[in-house]
C-alpha positions as CSV (number, residue, x, y, z in Angstrom):
1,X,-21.4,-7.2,0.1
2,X,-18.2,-5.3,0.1
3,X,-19.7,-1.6,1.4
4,X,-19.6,-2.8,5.0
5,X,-15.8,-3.9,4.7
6,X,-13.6,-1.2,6.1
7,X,-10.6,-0.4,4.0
8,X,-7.6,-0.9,5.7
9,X,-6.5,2.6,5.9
10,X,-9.9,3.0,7.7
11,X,-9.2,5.0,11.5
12,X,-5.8,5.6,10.3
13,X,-6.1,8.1,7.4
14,X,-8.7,10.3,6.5
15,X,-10.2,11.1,3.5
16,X,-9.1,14.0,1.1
17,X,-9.4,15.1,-2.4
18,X,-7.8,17.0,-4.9
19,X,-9.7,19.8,-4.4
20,X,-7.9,20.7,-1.1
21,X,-5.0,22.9,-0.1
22,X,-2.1,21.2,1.0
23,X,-2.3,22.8,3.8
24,X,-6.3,21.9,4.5
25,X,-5.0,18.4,4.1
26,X,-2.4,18.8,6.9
27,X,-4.9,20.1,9.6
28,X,-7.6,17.3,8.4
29,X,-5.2,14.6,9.4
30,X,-3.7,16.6,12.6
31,X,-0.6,17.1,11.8
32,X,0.0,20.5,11.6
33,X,2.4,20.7,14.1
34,X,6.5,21.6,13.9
35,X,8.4,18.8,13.8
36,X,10.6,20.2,16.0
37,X,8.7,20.6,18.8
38,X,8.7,16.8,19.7
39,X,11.6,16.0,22.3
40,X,14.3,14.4,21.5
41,X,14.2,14.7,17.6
42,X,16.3,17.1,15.3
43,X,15.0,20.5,14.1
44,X,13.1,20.2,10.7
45,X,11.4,23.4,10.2
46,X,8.1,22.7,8.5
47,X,8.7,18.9,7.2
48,X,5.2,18.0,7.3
49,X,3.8,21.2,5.5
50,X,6.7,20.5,2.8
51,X,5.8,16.5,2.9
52,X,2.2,17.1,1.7
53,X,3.1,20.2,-0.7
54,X,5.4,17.6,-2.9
55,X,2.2,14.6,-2.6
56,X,-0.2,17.0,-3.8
57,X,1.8,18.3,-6.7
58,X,3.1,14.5,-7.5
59,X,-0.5,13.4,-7.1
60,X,-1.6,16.2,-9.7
61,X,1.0,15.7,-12.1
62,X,0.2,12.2,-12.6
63,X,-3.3,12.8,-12.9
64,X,-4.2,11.1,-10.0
65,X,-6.9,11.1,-7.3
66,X,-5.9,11.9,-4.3
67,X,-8.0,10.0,-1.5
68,X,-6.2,9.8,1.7
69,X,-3.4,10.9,3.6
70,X,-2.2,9.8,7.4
71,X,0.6,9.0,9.4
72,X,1.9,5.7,11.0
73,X,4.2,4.9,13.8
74,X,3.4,8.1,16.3
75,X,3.5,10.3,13.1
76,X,7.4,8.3,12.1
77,X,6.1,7.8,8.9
78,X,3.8,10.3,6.5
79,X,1.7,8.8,3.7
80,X,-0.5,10.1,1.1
81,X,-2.6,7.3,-1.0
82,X,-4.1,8.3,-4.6
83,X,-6.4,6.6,-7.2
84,X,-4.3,5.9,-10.4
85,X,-8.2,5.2,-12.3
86,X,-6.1,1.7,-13.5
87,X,-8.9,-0.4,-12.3
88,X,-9.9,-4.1,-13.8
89,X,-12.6,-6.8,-12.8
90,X,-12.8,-10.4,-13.0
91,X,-15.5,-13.1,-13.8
92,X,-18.6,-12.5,-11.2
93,X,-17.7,-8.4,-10.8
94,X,-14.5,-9.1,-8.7
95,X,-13.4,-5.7,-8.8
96,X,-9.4,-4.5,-8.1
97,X,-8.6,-0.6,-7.9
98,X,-5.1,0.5,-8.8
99,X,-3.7,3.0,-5.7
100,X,0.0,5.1,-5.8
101,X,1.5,5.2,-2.4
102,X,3.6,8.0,-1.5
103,X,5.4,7.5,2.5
104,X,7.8,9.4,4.0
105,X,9.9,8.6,6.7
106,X,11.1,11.0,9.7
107,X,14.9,9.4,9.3
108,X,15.2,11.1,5.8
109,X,12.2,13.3,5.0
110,X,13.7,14.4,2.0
111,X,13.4,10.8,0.3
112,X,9.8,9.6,-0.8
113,X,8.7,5.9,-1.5
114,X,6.6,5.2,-4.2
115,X,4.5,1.7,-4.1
116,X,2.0,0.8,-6.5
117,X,-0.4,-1.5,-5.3
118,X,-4.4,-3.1,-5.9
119,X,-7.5,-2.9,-3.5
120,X,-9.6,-5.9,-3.7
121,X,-13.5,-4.1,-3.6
122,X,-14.9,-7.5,-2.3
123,X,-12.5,-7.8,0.9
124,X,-10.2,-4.5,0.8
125,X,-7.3,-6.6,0.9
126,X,-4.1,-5.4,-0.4
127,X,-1.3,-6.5,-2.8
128,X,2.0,-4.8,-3.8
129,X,2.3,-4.6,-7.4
130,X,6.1,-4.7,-9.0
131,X,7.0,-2.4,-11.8
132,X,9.7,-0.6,-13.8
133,X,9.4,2.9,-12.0
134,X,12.2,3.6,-9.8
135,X,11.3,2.9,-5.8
136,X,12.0,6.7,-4.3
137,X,12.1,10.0,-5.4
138,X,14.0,13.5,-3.6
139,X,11.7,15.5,-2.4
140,X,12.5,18.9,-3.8
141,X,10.2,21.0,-1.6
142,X,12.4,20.0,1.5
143,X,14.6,23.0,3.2
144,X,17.6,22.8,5.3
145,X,16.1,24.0,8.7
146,X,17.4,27.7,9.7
147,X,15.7,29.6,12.1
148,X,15.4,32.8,10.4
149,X,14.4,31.3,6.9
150,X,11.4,32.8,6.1
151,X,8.4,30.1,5.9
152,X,7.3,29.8,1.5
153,X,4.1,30.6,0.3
154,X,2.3,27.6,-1.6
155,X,2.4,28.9,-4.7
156,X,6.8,29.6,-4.7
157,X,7.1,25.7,-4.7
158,X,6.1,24.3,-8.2
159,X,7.7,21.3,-10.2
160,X,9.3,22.6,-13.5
161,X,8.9,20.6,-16.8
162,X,11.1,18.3,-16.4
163,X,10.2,17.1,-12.8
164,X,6.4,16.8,-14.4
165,X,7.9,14.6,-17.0
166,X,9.5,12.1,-14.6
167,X,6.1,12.0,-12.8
168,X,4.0,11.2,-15.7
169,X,6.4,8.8,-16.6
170,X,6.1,7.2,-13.2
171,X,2.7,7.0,-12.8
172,X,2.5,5.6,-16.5
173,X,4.8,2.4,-15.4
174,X,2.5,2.1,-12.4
175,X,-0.8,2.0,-14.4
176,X,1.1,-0.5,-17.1
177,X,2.0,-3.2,-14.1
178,X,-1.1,-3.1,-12.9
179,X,-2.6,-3.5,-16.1
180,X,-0.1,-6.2,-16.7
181,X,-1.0,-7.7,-13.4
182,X,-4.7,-8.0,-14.2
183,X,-3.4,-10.3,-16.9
184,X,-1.9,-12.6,-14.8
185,X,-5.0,-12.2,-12.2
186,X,-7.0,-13.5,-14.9
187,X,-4.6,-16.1,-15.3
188,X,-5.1,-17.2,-11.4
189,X,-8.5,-17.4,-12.3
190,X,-8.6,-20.0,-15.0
191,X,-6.5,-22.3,-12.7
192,X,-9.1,-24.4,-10.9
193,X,-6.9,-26.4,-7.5
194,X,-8.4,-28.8,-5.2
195,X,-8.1,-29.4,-1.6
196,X,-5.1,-30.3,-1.6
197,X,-3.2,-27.8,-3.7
198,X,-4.4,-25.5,-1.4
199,X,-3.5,-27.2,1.7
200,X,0.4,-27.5,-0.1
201,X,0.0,-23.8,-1.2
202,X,-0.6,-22.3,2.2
203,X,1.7,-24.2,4.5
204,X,4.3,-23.1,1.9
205,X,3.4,-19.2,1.5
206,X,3.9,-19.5,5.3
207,X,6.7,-21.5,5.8
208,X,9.4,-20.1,7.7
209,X,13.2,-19.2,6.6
210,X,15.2,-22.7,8.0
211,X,18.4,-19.9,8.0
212,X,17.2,-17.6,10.2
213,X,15.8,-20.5,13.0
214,X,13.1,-18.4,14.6
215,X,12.2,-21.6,17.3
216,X,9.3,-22.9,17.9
217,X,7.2,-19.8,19.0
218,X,7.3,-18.6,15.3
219,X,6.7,-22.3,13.8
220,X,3.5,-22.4,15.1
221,X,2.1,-19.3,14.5
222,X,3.1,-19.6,11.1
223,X,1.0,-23.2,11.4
224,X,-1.8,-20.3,12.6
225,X,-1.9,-18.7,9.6
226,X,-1.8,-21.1,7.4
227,X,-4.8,-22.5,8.7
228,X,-6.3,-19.5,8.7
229,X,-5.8,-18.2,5.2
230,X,-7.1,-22.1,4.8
231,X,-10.0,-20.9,6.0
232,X,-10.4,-17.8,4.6
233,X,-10.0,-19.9,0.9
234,X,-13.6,-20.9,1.4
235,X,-15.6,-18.1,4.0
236,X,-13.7,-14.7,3.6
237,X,-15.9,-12.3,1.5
238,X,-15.2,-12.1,-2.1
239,X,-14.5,-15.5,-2.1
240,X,-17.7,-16.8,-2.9
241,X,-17.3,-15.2,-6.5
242,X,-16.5,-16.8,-9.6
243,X,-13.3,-15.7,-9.4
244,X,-12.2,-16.9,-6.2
245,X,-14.1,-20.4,-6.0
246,X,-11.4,-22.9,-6.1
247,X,-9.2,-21.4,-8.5
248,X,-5.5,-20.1,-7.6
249,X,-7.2,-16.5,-7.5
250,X,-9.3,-17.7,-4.3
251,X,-5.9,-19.0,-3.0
252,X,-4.3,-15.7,-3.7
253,X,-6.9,-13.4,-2.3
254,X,-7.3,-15.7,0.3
255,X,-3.5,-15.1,2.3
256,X,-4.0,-11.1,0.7
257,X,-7.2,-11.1,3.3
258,X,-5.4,-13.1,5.9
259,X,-2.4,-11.2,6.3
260,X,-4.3,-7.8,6.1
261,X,-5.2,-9.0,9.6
262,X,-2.1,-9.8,11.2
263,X,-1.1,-7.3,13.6
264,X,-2.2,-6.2,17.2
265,X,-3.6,-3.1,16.1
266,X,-4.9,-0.9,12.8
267,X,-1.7,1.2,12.8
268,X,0.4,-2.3,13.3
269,X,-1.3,-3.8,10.7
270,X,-1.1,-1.2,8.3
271,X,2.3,-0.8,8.3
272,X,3.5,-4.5,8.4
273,X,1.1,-4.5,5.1
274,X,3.4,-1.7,3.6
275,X,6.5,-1.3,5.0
276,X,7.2,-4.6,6.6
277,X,7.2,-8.6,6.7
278,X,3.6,-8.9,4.9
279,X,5.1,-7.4,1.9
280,X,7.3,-10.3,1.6
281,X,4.6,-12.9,2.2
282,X,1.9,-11.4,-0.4
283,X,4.8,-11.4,-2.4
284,X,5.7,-15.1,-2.3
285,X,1.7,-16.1,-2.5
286,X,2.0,-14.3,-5.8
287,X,4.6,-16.0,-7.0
288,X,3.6,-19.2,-5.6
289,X,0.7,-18.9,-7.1
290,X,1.5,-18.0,-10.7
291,X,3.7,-21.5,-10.4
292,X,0.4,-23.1,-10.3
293,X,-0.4,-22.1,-13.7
């Protein structure tokens, strides 16, 4: 059911593993190329090479999988995605993977965000999963840009004990909230809700902010939604399972699956799913959600 789903990061990463060179993993997604040869940005000898050094090393340190790497936003921002093997399945094999993002952003190369987050197998929809690790981390493979700095091999750019603690310890919190989260999935899934709780429940995950009076362009296309992920309670896939049938799960899974979608195209929707407004509604379904309890 779910093998003809595309993940989201489908056409806009490609797939790696751990087995590459940094470097193999920079030419796979085409973007071996200098930074500073793009007009009107400043000089950053390398960034990219030195971006995917510090994912790979991260990545191995934490004992996780990489699986695939891309850019978004004409190459603005670089990401690297990796298996954290924290996986957990619900009643009728409703199956959720737990993913570490790392994303870099051409404004400040040297800063990496760190997201944690679950991959529905049924729909490859998406939710951001809170935890106790801290949001960013430096990278420390970055170099001021100097013309006549010589270019590092590989193997002069390592993480030293205490760098390989921190990571572990990262990735640890990560694979704890997501194990915490699967608690409060299965939570979602003993809560049966009717019609009408799900009616309420949508037209409230997609309510807009009465401060920020967006006019009546935004009202309705935030009816739109609504009605979608209304549908998408009943007929998106995974949503048929024992899981999702009229339970707060379904509801849930439901706006993950709808908002997955919003966006013009796969790059758009990608990044509103990580980096922008989508984050915030997931966010308030969950918690909407875990009310109904």
């Amino acid at each position: 059911m779910s093998g003809s789903i595309e993940k989201p990061w489908t056409g806009v990463g490609v797939e790696v593993n751990r087995s590459l060179s940094s470097r193999e993993m920079l030419y796979k997604a085409k973007l071996d190329w200098e930074v500073s040869k793009i007009p009107s940005q400043r000089p950053k000898s390398h960034s990219n090479q030195e971006t995917f050094r510090f994912y790979k090393a991260y990545f191995d340190a934490g004992n996780a999988e990489i699986e695939t790497v891309g850019s978004l936003d004409g190459a603005r921002i670089i990401w690297a995605l990796a298996r954290l093997n924290e996986n957990f399945i619900l009643p009728g094999e409703d199956e959720l993977r737990g993913y570490i993002l790392l994303a870099s952003r051409h404004e400040d190369r040297e800063k990496i965000e760190i997201q944690f987050l679950t991959l529905r197998s049924a729909c490859n929809s998406m939710l951001k999963i809170s935890s106790k690790a801290r949001p960013t981390v430096k990278n420390s493979f970055r170099r001021i840009f100097k013309p006549t700095l010589p270019f590092l091999s590989e193997s002069s750019l390592k993480f030293d004990e205490e760098m390989i603690q921190r990571t572990k310890e990262t990735h640890e919190k990560g694979r704890v909230a997501i194990s915490n989260f699967s608690k409060d999935a299965q939570s979602l899934v003993d809560k049966k809700v009717n019609e009408q709780i799900a009616k309420d429940y949508m037209t409230e995950v997609f309510k807009l902010d009465p401060l920020k009076k967006e006019g009546k362009e935004a009202e309705e296309q935030a009816k739109i939604h609504a009605q979608s992920a209304l549908d998408a309670f009943g007929t998106a896939p995974g949503q048929n399972l024992e899981s999702a049938q009229m339970t707060a799960w379904g509801l849930l899974t439901a706006v993950t699956y709808t908002v997955d979608l919003i966006g013009k195209t796969p790059d758009s929707r990608l990044r509103q799913s990580w980096f922008g407004p989508n984050v915030k509604i997931k966010r308030r379904a969950l918690e909407l959600a875990l009310k109904l309890i």
